[in-house]
mmCIF file of the N, C-alpha and C atoms, coordinates in Angstrom:
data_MODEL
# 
_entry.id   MODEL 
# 
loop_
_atom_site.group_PDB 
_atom_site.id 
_atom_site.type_symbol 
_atom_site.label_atom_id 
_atom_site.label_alt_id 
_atom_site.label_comp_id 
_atom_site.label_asym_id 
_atom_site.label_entity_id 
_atom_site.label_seq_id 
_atom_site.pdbx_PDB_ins_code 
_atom_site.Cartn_x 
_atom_site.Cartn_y 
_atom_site.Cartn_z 
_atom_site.occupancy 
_atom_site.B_iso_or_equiv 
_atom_site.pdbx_formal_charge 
_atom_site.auth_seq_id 
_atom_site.auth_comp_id 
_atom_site.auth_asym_id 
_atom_site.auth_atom_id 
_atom_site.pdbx_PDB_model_num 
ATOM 1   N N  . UNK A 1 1  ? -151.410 117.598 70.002 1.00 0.00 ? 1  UNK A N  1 
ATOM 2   C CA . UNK A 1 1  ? -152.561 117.115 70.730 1.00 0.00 ? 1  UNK A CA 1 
ATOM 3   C C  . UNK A 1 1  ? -152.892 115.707 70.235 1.00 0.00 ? 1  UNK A C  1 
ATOM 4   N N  . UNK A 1 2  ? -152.864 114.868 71.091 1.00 0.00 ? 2  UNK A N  1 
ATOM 5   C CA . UNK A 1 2  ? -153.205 113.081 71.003 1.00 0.00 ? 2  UNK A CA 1 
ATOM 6   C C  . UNK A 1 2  ? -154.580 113.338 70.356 1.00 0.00 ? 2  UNK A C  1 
ATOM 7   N N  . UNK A 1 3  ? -154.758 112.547 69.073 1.00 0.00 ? 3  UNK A N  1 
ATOM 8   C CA . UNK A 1 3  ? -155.739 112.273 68.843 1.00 0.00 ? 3  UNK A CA 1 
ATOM 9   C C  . UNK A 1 3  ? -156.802 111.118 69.461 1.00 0.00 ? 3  UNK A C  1 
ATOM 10  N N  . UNK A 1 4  ? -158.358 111.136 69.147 1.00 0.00 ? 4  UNK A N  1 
ATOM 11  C CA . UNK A 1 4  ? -159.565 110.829 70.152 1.00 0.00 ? 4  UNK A CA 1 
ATOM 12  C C  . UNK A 1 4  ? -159.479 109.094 69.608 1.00 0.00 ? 4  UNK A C  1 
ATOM 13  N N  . UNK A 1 5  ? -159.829 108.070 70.358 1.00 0.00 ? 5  UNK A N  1 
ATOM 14  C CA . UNK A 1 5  ? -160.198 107.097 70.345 1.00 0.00 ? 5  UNK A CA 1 
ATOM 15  C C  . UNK A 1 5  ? -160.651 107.159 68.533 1.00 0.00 ? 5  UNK A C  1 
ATOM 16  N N  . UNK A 1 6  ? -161.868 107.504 68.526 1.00 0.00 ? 6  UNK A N  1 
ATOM 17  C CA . UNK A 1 6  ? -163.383 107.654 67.813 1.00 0.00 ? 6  UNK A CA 1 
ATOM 18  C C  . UNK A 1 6  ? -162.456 108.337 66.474 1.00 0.00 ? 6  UNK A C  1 
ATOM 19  N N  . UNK A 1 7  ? -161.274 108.685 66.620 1.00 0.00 ? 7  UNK A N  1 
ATOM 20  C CA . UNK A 1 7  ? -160.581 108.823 64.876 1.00 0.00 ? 7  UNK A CA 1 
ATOM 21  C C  . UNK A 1 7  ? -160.223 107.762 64.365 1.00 0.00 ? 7  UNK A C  1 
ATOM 22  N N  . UNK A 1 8  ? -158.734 106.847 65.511 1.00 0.00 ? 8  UNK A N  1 
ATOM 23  C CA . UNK A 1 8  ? -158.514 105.756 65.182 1.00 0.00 ? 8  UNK A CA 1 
ATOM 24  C C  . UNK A 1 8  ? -159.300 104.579 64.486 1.00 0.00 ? 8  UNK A C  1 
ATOM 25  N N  . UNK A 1 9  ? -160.220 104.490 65.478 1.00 0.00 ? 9  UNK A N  1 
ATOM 26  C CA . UNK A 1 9  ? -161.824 103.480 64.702 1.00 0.00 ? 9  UNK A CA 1 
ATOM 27  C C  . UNK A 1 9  ? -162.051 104.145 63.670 1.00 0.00 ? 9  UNK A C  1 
ATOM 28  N N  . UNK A 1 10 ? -162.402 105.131 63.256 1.00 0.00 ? 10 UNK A N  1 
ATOM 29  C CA . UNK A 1 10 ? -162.501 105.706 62.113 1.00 0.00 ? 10 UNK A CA 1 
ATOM 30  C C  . UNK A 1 10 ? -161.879 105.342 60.784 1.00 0.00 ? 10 UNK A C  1 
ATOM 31  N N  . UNK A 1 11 ? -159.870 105.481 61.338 1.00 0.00 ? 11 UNK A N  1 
ATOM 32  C CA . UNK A 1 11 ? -159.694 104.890 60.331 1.00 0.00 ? 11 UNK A CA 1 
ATOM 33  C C  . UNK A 1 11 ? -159.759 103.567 59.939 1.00 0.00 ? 11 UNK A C  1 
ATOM 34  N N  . UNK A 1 12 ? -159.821 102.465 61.234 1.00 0.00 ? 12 UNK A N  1 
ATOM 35  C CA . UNK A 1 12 ? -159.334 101.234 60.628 1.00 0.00 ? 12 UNK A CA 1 
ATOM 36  C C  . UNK A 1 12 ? -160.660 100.981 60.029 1.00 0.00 ? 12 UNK A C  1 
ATOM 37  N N  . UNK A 1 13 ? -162.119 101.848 60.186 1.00 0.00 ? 13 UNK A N  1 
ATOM 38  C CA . UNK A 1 13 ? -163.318 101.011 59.538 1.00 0.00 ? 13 UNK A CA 1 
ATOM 39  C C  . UNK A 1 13 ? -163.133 101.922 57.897 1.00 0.00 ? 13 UNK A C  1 
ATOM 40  N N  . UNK A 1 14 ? -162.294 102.923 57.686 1.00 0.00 ? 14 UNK A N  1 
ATOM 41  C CA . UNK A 1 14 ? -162.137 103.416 56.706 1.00 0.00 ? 14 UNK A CA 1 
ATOM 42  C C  . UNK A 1 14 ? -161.368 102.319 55.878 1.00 0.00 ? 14 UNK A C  1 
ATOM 43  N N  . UNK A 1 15 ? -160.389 101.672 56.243 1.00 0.00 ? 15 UNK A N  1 
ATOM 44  C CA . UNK A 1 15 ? -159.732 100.547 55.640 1.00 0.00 ? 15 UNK A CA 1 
ATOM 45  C C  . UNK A 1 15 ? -160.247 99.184  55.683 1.00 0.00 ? 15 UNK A C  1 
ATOM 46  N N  . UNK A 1 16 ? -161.555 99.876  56.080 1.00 0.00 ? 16 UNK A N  1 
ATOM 47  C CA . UNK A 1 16 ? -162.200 97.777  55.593 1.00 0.00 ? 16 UNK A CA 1 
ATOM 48  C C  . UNK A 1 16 ? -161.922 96.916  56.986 1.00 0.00 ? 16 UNK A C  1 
ATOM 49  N N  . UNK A 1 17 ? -161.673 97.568  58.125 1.00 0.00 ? 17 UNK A N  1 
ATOM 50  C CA . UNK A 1 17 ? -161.862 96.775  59.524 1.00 0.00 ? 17 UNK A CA 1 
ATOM 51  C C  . UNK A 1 17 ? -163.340 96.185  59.484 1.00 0.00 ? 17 UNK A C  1 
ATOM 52  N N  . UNK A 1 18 ? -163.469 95.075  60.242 1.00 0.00 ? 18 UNK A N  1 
ATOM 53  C CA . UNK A 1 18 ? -164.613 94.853  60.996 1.00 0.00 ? 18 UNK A CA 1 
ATOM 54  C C  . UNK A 1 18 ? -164.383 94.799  62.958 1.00 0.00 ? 18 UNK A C  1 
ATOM 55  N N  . UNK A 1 19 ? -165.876 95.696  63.494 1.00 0.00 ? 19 UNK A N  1 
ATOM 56  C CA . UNK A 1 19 ? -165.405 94.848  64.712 1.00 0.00 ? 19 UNK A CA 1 
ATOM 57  C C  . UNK A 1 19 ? -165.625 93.854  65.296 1.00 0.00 ? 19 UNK A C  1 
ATOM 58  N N  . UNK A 1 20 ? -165.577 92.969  65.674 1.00 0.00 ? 20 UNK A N  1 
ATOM 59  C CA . UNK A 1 20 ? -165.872 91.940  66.615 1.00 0.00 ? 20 UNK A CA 1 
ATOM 60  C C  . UNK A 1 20 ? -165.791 91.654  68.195 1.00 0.00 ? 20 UNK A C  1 
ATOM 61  N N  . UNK A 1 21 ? -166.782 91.699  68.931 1.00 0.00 ? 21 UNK A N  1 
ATOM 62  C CA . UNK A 1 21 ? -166.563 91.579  69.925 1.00 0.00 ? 21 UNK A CA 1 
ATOM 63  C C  . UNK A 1 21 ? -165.525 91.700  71.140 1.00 0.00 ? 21 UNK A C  1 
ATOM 64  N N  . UNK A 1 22 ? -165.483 92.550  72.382 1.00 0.00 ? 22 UNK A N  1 
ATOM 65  C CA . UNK A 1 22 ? -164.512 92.591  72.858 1.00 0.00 ? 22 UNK A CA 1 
ATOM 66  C C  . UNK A 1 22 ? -165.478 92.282  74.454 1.00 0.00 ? 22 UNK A C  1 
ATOM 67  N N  . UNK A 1 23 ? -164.386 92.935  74.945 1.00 0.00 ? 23 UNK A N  1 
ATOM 68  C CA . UNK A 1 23 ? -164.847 92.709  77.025 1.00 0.00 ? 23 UNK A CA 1 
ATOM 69  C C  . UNK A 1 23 ? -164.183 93.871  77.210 1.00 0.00 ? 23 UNK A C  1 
ATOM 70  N N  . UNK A 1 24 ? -165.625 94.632  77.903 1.00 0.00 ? 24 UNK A N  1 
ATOM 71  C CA . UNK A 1 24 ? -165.837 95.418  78.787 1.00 0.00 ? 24 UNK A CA 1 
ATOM 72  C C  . UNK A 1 24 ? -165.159 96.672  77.746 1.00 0.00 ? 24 UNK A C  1 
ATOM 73  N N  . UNK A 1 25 ? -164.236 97.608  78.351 1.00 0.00 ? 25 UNK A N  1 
ATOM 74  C CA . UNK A 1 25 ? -164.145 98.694  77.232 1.00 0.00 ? 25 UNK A CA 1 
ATOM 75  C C  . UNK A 1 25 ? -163.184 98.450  75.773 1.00 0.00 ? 25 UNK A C  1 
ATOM 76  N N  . UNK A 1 26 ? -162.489 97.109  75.845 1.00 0.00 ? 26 UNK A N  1 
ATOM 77  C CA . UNK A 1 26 ? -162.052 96.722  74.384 1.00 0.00 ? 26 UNK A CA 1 
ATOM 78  C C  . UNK A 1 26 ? -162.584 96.321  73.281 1.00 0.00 ? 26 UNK A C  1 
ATOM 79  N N  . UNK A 1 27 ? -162.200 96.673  72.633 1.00 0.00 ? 27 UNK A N  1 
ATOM 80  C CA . UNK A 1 27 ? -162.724 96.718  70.575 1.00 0.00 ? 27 UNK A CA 1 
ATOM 81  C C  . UNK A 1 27 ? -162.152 95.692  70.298 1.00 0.00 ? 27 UNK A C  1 
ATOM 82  N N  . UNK A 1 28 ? -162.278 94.799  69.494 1.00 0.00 ? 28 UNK A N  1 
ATOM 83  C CA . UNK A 1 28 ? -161.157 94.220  68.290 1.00 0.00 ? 28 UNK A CA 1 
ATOM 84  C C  . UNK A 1 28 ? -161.569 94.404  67.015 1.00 0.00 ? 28 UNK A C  1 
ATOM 85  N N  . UNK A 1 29 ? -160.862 94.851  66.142 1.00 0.00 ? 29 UNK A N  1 
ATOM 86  C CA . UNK A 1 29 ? -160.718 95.444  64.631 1.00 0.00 ? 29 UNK A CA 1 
ATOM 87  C C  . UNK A 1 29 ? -160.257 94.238  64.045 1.00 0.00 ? 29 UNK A C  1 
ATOM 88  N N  . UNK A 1 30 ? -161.023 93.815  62.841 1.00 0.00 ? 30 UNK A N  1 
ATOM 89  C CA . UNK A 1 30 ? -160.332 92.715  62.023 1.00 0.00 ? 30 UNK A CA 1 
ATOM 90  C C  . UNK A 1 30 ? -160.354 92.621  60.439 1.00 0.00 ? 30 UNK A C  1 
ATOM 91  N N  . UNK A 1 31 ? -159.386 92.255  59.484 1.00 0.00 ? 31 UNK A N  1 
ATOM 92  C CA . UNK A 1 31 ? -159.441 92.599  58.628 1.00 0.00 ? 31 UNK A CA 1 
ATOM 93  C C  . UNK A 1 31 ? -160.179 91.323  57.285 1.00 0.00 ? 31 UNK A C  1 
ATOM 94  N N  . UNK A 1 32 ? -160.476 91.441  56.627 1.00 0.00 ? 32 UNK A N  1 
ATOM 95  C CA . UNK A 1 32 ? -160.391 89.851  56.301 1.00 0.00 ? 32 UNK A CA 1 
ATOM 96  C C  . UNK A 1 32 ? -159.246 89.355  55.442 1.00 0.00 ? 32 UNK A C  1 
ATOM 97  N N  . UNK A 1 33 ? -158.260 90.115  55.341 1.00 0.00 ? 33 UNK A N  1 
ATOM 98  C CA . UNK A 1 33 ? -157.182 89.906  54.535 1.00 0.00 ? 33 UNK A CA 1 
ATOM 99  C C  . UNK A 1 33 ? -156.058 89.672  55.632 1.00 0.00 ? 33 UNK A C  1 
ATOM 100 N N  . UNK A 1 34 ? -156.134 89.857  56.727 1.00 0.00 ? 34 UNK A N  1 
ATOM 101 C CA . UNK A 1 34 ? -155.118 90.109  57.912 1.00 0.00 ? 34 UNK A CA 1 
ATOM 102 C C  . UNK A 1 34 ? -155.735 88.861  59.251 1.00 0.00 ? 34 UNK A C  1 
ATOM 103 N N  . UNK A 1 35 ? -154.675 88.260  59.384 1.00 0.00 ? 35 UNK A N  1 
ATOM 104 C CA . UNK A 1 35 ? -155.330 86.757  60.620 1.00 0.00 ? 35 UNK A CA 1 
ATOM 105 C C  . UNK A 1 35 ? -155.126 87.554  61.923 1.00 0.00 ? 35 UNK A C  1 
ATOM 106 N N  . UNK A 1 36 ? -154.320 88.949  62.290 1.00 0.00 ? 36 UNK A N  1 
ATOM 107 C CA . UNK A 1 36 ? -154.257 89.192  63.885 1.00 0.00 ? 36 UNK A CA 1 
ATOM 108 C C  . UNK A 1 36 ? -155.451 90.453  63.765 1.00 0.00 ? 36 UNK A C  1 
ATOM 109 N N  . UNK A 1 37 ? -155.680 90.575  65.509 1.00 0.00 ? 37 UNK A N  1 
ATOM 110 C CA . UNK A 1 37 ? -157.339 91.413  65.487 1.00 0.00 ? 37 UNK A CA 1 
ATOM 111 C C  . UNK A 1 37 ? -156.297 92.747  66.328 1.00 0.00 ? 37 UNK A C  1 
ATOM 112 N N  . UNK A 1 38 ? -156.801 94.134  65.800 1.00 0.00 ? 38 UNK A N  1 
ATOM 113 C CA . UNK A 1 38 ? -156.160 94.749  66.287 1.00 0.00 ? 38 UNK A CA 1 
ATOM 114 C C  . UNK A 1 38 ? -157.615 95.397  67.704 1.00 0.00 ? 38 UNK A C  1 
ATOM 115 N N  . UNK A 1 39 ? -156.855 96.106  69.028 1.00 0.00 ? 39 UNK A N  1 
ATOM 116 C CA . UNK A 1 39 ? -157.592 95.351  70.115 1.00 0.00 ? 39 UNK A CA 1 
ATOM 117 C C  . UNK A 1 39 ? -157.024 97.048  70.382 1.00 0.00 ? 39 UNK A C  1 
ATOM 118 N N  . UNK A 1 40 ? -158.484 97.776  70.623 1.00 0.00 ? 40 UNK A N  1 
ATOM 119 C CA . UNK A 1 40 ? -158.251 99.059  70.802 1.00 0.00 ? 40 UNK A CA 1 
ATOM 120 C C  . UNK A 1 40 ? -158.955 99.316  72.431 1.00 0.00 ? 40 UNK A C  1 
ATOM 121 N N  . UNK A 1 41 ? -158.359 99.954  73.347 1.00 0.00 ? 41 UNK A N  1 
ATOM 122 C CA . UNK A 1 41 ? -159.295 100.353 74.580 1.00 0.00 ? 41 UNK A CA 1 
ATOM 123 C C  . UNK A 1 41 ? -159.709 101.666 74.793 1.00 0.00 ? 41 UNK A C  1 
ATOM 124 N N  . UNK A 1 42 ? -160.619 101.795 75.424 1.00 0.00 ? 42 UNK A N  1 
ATOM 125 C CA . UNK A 1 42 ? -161.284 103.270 76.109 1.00 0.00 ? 42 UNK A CA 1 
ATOM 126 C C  . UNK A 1 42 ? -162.234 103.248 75.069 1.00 0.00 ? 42 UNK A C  1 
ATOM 127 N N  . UNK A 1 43 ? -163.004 104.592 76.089 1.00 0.00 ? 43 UNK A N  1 
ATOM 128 C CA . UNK A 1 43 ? -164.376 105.531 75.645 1.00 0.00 ? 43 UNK A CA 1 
ATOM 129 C C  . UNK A 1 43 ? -163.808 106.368 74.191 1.00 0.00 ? 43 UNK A C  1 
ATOM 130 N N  . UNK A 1 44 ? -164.951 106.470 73.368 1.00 0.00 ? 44 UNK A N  1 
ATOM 131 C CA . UNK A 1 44 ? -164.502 107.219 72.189 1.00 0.00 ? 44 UNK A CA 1 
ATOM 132 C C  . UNK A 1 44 ? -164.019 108.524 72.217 1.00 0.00 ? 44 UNK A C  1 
ATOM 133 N N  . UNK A 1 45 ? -163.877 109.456 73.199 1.00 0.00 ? 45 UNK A N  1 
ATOM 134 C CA . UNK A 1 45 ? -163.866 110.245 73.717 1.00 0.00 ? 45 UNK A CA 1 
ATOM 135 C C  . UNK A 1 45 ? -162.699 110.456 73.935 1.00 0.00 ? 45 UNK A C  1 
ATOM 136 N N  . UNK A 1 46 ? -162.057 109.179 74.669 1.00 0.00 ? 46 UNK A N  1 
ATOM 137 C CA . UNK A 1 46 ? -160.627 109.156 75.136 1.00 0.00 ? 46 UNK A CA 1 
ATOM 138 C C  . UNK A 1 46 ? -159.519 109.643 74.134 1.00 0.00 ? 46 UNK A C  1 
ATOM 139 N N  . UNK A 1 47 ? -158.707 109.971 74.774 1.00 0.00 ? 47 UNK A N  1 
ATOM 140 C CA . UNK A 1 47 ? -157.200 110.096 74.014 1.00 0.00 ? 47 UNK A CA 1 
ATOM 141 C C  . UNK A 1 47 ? -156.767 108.983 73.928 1.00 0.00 ? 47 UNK A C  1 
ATOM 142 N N  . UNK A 1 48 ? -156.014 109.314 72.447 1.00 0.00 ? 48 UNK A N  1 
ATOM 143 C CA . UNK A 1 48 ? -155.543 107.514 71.950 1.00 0.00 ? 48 UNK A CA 1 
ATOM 144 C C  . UNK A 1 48 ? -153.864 107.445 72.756 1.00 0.00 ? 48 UNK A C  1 
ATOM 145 N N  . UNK A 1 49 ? -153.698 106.313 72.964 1.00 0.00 ? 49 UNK A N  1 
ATOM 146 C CA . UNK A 1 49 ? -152.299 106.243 73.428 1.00 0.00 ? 49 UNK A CA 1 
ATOM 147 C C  . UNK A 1 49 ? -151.424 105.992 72.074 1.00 0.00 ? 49 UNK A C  1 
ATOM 148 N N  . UNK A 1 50 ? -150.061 106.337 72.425 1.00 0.00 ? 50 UNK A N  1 
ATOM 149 C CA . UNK A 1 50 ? -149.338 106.280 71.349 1.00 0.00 ? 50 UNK A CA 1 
ATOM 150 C C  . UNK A 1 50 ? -149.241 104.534 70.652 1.00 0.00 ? 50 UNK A C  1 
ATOM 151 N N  . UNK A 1 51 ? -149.505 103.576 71.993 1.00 0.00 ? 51 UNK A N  1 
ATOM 152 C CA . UNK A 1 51 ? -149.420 101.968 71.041 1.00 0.00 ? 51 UNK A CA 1 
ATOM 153 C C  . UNK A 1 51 ? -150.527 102.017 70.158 1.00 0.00 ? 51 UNK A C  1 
ATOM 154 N N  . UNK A 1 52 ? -151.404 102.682 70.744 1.00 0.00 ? 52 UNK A N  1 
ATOM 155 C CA . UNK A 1 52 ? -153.087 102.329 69.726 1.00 0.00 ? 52 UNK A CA 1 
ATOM 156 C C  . UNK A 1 52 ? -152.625 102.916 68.440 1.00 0.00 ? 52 UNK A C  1 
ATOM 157 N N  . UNK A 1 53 ? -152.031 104.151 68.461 1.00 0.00 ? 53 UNK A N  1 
ATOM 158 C CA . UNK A 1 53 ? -152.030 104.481 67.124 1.00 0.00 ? 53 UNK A CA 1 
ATOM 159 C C  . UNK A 1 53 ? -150.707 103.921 66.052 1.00 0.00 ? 53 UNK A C  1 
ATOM 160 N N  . UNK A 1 54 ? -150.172 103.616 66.748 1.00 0.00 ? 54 UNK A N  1 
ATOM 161 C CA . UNK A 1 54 ? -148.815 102.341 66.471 1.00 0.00 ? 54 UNK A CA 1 
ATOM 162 C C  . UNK A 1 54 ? -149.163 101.761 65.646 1.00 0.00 ? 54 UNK A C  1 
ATOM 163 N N  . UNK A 1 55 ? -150.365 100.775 65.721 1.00 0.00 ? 55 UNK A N  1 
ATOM 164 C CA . UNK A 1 55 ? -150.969 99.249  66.140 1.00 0.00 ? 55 UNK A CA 1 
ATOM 165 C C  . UNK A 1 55 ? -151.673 99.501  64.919 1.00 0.00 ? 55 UNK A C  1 
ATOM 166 N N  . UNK A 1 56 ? -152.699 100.732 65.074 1.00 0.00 ? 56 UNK A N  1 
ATOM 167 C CA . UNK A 1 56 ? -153.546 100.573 63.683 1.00 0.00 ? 56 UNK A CA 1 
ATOM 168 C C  . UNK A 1 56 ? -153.039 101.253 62.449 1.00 0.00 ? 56 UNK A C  1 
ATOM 169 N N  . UNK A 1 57 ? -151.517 102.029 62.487 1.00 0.00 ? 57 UNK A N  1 
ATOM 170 C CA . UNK A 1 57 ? -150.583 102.489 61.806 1.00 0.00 ? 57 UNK A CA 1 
ATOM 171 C C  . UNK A 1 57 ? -150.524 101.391 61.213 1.00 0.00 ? 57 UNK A C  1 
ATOM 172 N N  . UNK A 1 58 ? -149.675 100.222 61.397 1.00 0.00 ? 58 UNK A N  1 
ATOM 173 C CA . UNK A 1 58 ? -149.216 98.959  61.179 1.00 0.00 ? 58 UNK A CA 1 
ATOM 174 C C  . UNK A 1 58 ? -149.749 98.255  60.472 1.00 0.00 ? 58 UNK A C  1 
ATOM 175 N N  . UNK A 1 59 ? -151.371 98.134  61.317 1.00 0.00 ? 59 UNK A N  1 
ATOM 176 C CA . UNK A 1 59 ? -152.261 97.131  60.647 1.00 0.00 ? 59 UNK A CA 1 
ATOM 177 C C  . UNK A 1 59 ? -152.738 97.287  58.861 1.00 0.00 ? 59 UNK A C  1 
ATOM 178 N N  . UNK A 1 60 ? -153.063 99.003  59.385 1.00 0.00 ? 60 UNK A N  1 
ATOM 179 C CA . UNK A 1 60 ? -153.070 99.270  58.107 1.00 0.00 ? 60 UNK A CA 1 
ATOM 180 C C  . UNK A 1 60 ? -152.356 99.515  56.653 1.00 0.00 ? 60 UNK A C  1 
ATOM 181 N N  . UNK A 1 61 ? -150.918 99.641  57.428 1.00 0.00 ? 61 UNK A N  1 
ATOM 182 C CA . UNK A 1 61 ? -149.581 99.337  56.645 1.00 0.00 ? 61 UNK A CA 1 
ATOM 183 C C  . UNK A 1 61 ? -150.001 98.118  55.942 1.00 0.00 ? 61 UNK A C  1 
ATOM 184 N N  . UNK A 1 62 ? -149.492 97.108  57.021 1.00 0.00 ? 62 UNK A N  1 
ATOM 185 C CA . UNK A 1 62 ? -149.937 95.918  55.917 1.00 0.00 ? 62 UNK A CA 1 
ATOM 186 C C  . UNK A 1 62 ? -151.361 95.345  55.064 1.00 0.00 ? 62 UNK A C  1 
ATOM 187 N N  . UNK A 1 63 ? -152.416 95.656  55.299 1.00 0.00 ? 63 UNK A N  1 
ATOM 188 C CA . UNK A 1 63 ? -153.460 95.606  54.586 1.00 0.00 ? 63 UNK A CA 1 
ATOM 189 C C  . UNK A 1 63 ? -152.902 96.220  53.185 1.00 0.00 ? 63 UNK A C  1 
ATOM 190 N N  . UNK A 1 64 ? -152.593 97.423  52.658 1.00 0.00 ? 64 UNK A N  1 
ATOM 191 C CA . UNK A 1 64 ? -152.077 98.287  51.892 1.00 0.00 ? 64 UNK A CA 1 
ATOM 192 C C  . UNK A 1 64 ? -150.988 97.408  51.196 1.00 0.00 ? 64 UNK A C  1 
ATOM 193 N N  . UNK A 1 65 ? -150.648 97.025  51.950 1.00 0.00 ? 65 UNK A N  1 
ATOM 194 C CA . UNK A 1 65 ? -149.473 95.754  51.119 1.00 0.00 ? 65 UNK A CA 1 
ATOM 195 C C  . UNK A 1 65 ? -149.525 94.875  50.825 1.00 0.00 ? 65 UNK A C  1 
ATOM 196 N N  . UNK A 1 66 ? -150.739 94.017  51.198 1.00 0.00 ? 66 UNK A N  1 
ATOM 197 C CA . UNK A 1 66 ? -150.692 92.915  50.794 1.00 0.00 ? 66 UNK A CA 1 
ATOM 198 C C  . UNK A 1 66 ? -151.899 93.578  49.596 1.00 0.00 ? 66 UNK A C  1 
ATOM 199 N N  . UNK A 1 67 ? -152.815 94.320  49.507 1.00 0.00 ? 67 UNK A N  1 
ATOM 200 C CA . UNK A 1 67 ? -153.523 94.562  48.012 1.00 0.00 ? 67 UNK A CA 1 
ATOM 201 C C  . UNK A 1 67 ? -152.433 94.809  47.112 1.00 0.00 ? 67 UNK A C  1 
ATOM 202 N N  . UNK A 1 68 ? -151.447 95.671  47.725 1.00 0.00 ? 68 UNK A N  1 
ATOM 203 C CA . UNK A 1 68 ? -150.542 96.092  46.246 1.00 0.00 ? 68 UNK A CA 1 
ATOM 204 C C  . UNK A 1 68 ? -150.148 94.664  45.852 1.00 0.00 ? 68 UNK A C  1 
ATOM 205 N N  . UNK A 1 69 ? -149.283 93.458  46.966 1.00 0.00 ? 69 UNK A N  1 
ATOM 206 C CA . UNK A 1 69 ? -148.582 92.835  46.471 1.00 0.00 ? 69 UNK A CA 1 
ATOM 207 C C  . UNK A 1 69 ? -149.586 91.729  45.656 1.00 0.00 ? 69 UNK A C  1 
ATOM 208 N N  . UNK A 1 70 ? -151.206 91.586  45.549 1.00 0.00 ? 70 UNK A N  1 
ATOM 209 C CA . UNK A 1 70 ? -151.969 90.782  45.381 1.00 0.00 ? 70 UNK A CA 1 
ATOM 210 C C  . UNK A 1 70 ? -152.511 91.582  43.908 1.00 0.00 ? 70 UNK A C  1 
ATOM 211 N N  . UNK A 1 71 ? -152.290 92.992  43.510 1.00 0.00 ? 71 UNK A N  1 
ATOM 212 C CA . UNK A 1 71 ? -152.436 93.666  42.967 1.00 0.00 ? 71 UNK A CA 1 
ATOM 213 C C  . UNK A 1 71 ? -151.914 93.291  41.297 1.00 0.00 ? 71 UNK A C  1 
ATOM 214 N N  . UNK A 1 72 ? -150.696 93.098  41.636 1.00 0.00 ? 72 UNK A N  1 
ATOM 215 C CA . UNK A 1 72 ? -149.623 93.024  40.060 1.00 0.00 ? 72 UNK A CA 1 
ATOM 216 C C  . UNK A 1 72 ? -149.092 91.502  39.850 1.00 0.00 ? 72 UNK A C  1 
# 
């Protein structure tokens, strides 16, 4: 079962996202360690599509990597 919009946001504000402004039903998620905005659509409600969860897979991949690599 596709997980809901309203998890995804979940996690990327669990990893230190901010949002910033979008149009009409888009989000953008931003990190301050990361220069691209990740750009989520639909009602929270909605089922996430498989790019959304791709996208904030990724984003948050690298956030995670650049602390480790900023880390040691």
């Amino acid at each position: 079962m596709p997980r809901k919009i309203r998890d995804i946001i979940s996690d990327l504000l669990d990893a230190g996202f901010e949002e910033r402004p979008g149009k009409g039903s888009h989000r953008n998620y931003r990190h301050p360690l990361l220069s691209k905005l990740v750009t989520i659509s639909g009602k929270d409600g909605d089922d996430a599509q498989r790019y959304h969860e791709k996208a904030v897979r990724q984003a948050i991949d690298e956030v995670n990597q650049w602390r480790r690599a900023t880390d040691t």
